[in-house]
C-alpha positions as CSV (number, residue, x, y, z in Angstrom):
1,X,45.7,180.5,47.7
2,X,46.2,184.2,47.6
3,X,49.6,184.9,49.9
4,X,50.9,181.6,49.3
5,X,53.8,179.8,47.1
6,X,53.9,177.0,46.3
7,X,51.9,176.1,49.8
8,X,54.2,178.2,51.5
9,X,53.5,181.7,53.3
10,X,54.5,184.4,51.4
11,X,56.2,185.7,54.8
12,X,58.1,183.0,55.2
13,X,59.3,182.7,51.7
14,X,60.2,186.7,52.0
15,X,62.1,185.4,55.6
16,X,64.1,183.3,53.7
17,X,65.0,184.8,51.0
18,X,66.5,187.5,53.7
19,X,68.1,185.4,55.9
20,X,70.1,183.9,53.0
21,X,71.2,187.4,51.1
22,X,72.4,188.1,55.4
23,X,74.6,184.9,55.4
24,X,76.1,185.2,51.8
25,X,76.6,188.7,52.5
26,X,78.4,188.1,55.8
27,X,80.4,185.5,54.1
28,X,81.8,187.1,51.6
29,X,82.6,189.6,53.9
30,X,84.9,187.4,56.0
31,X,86.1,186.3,52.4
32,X,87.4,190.0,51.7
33,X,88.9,190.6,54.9
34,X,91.2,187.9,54.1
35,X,92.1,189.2,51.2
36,X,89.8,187.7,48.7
37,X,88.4,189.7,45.6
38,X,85.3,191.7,46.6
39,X,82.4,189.6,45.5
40,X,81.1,192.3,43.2
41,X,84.4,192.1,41.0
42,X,84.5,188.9,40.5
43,X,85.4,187.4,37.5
44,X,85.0,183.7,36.1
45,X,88.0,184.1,34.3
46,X,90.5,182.3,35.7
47,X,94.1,183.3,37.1
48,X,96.7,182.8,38.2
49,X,97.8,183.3,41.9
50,X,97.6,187.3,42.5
51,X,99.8,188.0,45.7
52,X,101.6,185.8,48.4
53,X,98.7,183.9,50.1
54,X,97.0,182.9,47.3
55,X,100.3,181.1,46.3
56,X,100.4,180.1,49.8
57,X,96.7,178.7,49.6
58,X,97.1,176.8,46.0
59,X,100.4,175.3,47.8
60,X,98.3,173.8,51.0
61,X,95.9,172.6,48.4
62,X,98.0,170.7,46.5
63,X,99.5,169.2,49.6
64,X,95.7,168.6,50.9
65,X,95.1,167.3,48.0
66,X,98.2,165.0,47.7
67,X,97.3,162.9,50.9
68,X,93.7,163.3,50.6
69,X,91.9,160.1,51.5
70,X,88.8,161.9,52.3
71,X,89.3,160.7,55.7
72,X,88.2,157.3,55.0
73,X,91.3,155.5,56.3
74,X,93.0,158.4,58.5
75,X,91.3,161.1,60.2
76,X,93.1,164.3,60.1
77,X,95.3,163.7,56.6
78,X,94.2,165.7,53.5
79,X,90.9,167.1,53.3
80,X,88.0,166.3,55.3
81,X,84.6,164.0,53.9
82,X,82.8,167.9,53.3
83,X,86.0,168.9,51.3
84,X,87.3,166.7,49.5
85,X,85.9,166.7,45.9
86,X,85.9,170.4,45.3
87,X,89.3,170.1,46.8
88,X,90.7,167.1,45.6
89,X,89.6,169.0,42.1
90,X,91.0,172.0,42.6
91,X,94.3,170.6,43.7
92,X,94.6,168.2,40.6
93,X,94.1,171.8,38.4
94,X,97.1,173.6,40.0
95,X,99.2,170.7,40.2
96,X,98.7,170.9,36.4
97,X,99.5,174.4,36.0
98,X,96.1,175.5,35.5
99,X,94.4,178.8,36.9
100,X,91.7,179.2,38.9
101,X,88.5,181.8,39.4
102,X,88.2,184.4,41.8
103,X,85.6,182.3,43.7
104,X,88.3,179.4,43.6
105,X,90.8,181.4,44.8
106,X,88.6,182.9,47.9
107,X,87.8,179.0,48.7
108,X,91.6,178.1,48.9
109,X,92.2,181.2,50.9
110,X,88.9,179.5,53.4
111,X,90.5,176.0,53.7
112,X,94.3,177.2,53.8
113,X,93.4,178.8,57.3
114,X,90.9,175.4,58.3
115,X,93.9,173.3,57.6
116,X,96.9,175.1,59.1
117,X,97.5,172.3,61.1
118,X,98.3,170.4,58.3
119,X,99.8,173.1,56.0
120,X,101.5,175.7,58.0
121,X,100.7,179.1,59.2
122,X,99.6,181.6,56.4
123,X,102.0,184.1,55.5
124,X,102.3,187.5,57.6
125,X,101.4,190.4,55.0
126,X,102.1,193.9,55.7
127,X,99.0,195.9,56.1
128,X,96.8,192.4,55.4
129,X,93.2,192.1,56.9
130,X,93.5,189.8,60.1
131,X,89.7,188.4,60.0
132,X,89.2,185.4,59.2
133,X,86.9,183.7,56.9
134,X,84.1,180.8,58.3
135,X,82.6,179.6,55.2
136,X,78.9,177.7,56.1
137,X,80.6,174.2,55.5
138,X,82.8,175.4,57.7
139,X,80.6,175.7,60.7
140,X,79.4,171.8,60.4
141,X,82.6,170.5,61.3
142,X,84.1,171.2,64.8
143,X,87.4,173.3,64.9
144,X,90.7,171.0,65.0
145,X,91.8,170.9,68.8
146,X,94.8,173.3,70.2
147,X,98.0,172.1,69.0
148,X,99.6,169.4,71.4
149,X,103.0,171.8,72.5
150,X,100.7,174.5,72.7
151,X,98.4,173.1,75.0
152,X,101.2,171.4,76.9
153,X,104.3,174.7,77.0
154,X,102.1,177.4,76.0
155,X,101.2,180.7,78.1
156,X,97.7,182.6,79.2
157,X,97.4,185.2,76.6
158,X,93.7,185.8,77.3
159,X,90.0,184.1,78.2
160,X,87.1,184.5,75.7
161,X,83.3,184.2,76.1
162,X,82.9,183.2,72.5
163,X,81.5,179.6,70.6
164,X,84.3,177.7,69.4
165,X,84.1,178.9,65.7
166,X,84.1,182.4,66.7
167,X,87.2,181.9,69.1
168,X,89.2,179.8,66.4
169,X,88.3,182.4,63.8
170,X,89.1,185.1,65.7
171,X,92.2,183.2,67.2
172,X,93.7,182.6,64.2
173,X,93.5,186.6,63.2
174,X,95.7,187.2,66.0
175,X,98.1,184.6,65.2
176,X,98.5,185.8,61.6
177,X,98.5,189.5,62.9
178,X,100.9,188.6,66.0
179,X,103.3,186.2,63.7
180,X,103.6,184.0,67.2
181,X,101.7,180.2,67.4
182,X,98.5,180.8,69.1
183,X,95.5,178.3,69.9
184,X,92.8,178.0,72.4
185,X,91.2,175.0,74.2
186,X,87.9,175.2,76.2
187,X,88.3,175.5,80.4
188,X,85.3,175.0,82.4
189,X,82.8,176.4,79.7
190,X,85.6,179.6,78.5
191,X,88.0,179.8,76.1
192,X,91.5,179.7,77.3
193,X,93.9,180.9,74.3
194,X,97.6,180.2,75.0
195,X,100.6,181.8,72.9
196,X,103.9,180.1,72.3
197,X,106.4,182.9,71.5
198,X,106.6,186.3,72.0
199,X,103.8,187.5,75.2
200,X,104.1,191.0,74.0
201,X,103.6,190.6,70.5
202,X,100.3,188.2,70.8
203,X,98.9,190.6,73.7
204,X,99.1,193.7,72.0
205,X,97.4,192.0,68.8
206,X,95.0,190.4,70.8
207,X,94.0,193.7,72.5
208,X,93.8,195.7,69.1
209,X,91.7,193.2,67.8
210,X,89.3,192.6,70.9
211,X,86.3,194.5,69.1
212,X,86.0,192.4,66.2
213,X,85.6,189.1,68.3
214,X,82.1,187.6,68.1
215,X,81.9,187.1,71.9
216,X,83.7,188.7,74.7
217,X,87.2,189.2,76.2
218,X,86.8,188.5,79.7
219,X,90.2,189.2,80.7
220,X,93.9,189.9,79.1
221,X,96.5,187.6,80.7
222,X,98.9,189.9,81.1
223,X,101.1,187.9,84.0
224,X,100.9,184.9,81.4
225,X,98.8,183.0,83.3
226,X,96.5,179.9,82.0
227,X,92.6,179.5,83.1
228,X,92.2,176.8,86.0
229,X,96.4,175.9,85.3
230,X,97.6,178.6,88.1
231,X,95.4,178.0,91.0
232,X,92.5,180.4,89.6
233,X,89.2,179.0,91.5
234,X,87.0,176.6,89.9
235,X,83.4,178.1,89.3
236,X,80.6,177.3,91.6
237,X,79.1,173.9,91.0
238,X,83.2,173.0,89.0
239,X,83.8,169.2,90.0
240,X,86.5,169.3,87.4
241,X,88.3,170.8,84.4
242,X,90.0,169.3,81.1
């Protein structure tokens, strides 16, 4: 009928079409601020590692990739079920020597930052973008939880009104901008983000930063402390807090 495809509204298929050009164009945005090649000079010629992160990133993959089960037998070693073809693949290539494409390259970048509790903090660059990517696979699988001495010895650095892959992404930015081990856990519906190291160093990235969070900072911690760990009082209706 006249308006329709394919027994769809034309409206809808216009809709979609939108949406989709939005989300790729948002993502590859997050993919440049990390340092990725812009997606309109990308090349399928492949490369070798261009600067210190990407050699950082093909690294992590070959570890990933190296104890990759695809979390069949043990949760939390190598790559998860969502990851682990495209990354068992691209590991066995650089573990060979061979190069990889600029769209490669950008995915290592992704999945060096997903697994840094498995491979290690990527390296502080001088004058390197602080976002951080969250590819759409990304988004299916919940963020790892805060890192055990963290959770346990770490410091208030600040509280966020943000959903948890908006907090982890942005978390991680001030981390890699701060240099100091920073992670976040959720108190009574907020998210608490604890530093272990250097206050100063972790507040004053966490406050340059503050605009580009997806949420809200509801308050800097500037005497260190911890949501609901200092005698702060539990919200109305707060039986209890984990």
């Amino acid at each position: 009928m006249p308006g329709q495809v394919r027994g769809e509204d034309l409206a809808d298929v216009v809709a979609k079409a939108e949406r989709r050009a939005a989300a790729k164009a948002k993502r590859t945005a997050r993919e440049v601020a990390l340092g990725a090649v812009p997606a309109n000079e990308r090349t399928a010629v492949p490369r070798a590692a261009r600067d210190e992160r990407e050699a950082f990133a093909g690294r992590a993959m070959m570890q990933l990739a190296g104890r990759c089960d695809g979390a069949r037998l043990v949760d939390g070693s190598g790559f998860n079920k969502l990851d682990a073809s495209k990354g068992s693949t691209i590991g066995a290539a650089l573990a060979c020597g061979e190069p990889l494409t600029d769209d490669d390259w950008a995915w290592c970048l992704a999945k060096a930052v997903f697994y840094r509790r498995q491979v290690g903090a990527m390296p502080v660059v001088v004058d390197a973008p602080a976002s951080v990517p969250v590819t759409a696979d990304m988004q299916t699988v919940p963020p790892p939880p805060c890192a055990s001495d963290i959770f346990k010895d770490g410091v208030g650095l600040c509280v966020l009104d943000a959903r948890s892959h908006a907090a982890e992404s942005w978390v991680q930015a001030v981390a890699a901008k701060s240099g100091q081990r920073v992670d976040w856990h959720y108190s009574g519906g907020r998210a608490n983000v604890l530093v272990l190291g250097d206050h100063g160093a972790a507040l004053a990235a966490a406050r340059e930063l503050a605009p580009t969070l997806d949420g809200r900072v509801l308050r800097f911690s500037e005497d260190q402390r911890a949501l609901y760990r200092d005698g702060d009082p539990l919200l109305d209706g707060v039986i209890a807090v984990g």
